[in-house]
Residue, then its C-alpha position, 0 to 999 in steps of 0.5 A: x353114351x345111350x340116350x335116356x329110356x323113353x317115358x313110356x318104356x319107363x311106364x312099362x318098367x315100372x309097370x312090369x315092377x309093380x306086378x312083380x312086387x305084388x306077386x311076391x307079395x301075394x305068393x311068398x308072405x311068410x318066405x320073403x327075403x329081409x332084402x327083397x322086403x327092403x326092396x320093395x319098401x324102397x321102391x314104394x318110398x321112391x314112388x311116393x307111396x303111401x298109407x291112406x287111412x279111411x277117414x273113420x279110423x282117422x276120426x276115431x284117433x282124433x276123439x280117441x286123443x282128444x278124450x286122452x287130453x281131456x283127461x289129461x287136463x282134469x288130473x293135472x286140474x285135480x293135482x293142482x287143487x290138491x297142493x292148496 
């Protein structure tokens, strides 16, 4: 049986992925396989890897939804004088 891959060989390997990933990425964008794609996805869940939405764009949804639940609650306000 082999022994385990060093973790530093295991860095490079992962290194070595990652650029490959990115090149394909970068060149191919509208040829890229469904299953390289699901590759690639793969290895971004399997790394933990992801999206980190600025805060702006994260404050702006918050404001975006809370103005929805504003005017949520005035209609149902409103609905709720209408049945008396």
């Amino acid at each position: 049986m082999s022994k385990a891959a060093s973790e530093e060989r295991l860095n490079a390997l992962h290194s070595k992925l990652t650029d490959v990933f990115s090149e394909i990425l970068e060149e191919e964008a509208e040829m890229i396989p469904s299953a390289t794609l699901k590759t690639i996805s793969g290895f971004l869940k399997d790394n933990s890897i992801t999206c980190q939405e600025e805060e702006s764009t994260i404050k702006t949804l918050a404001e975006q939804l809370a103005e929805k639940k504003k005017k949520r609650a005035t209609v149902t306000h409103l609905n709720a004088i209408g049945d008396f």
